[in-house]
N, C-alpha and C positions, 0 to 999 in steps of 0.2 A: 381312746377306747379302753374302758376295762372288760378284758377277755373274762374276768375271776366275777362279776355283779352276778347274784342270784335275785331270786323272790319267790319268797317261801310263805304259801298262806295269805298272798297278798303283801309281804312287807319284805322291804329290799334289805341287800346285806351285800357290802359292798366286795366282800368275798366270803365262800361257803364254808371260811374254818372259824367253828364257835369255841369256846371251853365250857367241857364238862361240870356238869353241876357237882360240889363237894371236893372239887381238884384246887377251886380257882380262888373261894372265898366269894367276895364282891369285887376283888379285883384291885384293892388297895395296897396290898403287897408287891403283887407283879409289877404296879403301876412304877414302885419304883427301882424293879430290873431293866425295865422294856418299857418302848413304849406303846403301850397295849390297846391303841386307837387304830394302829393298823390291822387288830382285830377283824373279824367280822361281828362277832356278838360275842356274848358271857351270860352263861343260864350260872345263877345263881347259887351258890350255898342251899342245900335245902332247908327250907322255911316248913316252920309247926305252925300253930294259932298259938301257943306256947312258948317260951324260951327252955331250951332244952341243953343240962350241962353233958348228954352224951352216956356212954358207956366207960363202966371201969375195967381197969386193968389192962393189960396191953392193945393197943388199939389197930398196928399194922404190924404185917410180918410179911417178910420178903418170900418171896417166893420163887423156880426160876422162870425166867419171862414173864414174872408180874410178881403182883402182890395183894395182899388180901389184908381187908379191912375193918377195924369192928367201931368203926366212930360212933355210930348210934345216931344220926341225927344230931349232933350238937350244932345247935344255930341260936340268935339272937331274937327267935319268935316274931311272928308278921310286925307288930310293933315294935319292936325294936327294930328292924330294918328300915319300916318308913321313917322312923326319928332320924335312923343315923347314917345310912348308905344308898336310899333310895333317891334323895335328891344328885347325888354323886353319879353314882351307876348313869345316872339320867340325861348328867351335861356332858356322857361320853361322846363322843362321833363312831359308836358302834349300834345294836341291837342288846338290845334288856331284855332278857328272858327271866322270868322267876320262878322258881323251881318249888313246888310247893308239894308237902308230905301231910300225911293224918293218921291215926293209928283211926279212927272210927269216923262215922258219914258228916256224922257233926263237927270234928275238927275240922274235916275238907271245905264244907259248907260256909261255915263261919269264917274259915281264915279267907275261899276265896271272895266272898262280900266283902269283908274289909279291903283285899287287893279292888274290887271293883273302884274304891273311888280312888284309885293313883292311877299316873301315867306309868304306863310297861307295855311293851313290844309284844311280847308272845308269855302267855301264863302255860309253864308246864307241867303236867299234871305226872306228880311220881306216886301210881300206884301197885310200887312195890313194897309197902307199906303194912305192917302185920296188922290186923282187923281185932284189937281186943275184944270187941263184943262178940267175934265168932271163933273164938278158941285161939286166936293167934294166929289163923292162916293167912297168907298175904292179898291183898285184893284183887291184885293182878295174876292169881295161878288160872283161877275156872272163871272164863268166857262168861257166865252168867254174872257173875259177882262183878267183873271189868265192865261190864255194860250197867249194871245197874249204878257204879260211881260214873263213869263218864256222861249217863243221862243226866241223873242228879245234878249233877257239878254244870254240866252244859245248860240247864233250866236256871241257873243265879249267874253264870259267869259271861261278864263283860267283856272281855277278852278273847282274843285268839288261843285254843285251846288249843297244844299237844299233848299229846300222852305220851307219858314216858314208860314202856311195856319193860317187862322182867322174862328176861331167858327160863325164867324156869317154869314161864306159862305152860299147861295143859297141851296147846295147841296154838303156837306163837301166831298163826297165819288166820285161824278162827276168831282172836280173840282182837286182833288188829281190824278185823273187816265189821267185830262187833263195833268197836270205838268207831270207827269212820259210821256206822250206820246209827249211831247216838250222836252224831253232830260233832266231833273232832274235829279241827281245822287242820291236823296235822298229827305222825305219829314217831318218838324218837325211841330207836334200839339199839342198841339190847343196853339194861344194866346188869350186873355186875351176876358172875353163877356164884350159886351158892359153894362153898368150900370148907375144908377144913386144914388143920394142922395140928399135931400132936409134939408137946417136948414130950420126947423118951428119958429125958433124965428126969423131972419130974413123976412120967408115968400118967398124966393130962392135955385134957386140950389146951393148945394156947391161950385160947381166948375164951374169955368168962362163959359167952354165950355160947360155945362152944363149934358154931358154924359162925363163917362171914364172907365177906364180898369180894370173890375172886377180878379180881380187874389185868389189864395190860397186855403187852403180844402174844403171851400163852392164850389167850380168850377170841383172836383176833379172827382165823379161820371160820370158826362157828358164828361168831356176830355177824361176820361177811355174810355166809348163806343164811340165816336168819333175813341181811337185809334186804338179801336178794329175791328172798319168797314172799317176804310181806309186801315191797314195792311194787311186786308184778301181782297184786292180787287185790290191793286198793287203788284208788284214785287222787286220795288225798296226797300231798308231799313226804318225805319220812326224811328224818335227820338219822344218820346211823353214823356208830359209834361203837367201841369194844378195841382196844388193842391197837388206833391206828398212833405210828409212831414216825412214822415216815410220808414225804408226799405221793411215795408211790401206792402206800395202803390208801390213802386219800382216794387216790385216784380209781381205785379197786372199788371202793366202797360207792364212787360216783357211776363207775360203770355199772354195777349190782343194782342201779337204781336209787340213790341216797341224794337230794338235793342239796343238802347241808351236810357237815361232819364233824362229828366233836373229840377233841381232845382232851383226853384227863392224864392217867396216868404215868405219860411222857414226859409230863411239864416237873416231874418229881426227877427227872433224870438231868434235864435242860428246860430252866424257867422257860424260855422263848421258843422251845422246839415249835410253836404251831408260828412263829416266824419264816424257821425254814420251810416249812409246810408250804403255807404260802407262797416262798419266792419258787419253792419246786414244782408248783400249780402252774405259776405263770411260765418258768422256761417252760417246761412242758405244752402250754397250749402256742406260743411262739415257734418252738420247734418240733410242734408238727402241723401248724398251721393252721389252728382250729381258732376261731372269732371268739368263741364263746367257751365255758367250761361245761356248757349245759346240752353243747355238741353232741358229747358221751354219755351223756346221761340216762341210764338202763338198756346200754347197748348191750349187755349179754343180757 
């Protein structure tokens, strides 16, 4: 009996801890700390139509209880993935998730057609992504703008689609019920709040772009109710994510309503931490008797 088997969207996962997109790479690193099949899945690096060298100048800054990030998207563009990690990722015995970004409709469009003709598990749709053609706002803040990429993107994509929603939506519960009402298969939250940092010796912001991407257990509380209001308010499954570092946040994020849960920024403290995750999933449902993980699932 595995207590820990989900099925999220129709596809099994032989336990509900995934890693974070942008934590994890493709996975070829880790691969040789741990052995990263006892996974449940790994959503991807986020992927351009583009290969992308990223942002300059300092790229993370510590924070306390997390840390904030200015990577910029650096990855090895839809093609370059298929060349050189997509067959890997593939002959894992986990869930292939592929995390996919655009700054405009047409990156989205094109890169996700090219994904249509590979094999992958779940395509993630990250539309926290700045909108060049509309001034640079992100596509996922106003509810209108989030439905008009997830319709699009849902009319070319072959795939099981999540969306991957940004904390600093308009109206995180609005905009979640827009995606499920555009054909979403699924929807994973929160990514990263907007943040800042200043050196004072300088007399500037850290970092070039002067905001970036607040992540880790300082973030953790609010993703929790985030995941709590969106789960109780769609249909579809949701993977939530923000701050969990322990298998009792796991477990929080399961009762809150979360079928899956992702790890990122943990794994910078202890490669394998979503190991222990895991084995504290299973005592836990051993000792208190529960068959399944899926038990608890939006008991509060």
């Amino acid at each position: 009996m595995n207590r820990l088997a989900v099925e999220f969207a129709g596809v099994p996962f032989k336990n509900p801890v995934v890693m974070a997109s942008g934590t994890f790479g493709f996975g070829r690193e880790y691969a040789q700390l741990f052995p990263i099949e006892k996974l449940g899945g790994i959503s991807s690096k986020g992927l351009t139509l583009h290969a992308r060298s990223g942002n300059e100048g300092i790229r993370i800054w510590e924070t306390p209880s997390g840390i904030m990030n200015s990577v910029g998207l650096e990855n090895p563009g839809v093609e370059g993935f298929i060349a050189r990690d997509l067959a890997w990722v593939n002959s894992l015995d986990l869930v292939n998730i592929v995390n996919v970004g655009g700054h405009s409709m047409e990156d989205y469009v094109q890169a996700v057609e090219r994904l249509n003709k590979e094999q992958l598990d779940l395509l993630e749709l990250n539309i926290s992504c700045p909108n060049v053609k509309q001034g640079g706002m992100n596509f996922g803040v106003k509810t209108e703008m989030a439905a008009e990429v997830v319709r699009t993107i849902r009319n070319v994509c072959k795939h099981k689609l999540v969306v991957k929603l940004s904390p600093n939506a308009e109206n995180i519960v609005d905009l979640a019920k827009a995606c499920e009402a555009e054909g979403a298969d699924g929807i994973s939250l929160v990514n990263t709040f907007l943040a800042m940092a200043i050196d004072i010796k300088k007399k500037q912001p850290v970092f070039n772009n002067g905001y970036a991407g607040l992540s880790g257990p300082a973030i953790k509380p609010i993703a929790l109710r985030m995941v709590h209001q969106v789960s109780h308010a769609v249909q579809i499954p949701v993977m939530g994510l923000g701050g969990i570092s322990t298998w009792q946040d796991a477990v929080e994020f399961i009762m809150a309503g979360a079928t899956v849960i992702q790890v990122g920024t943990a794994t910078f403290m202890k490669p394998d931490k979503a190991l222990d995750i895991i084995d504290g999933l299973e005592r836990y449902c051993e000792e208190n008797g529960i068959q399944n993980i899926s038990e608890i699932r939006g008991i509060v």
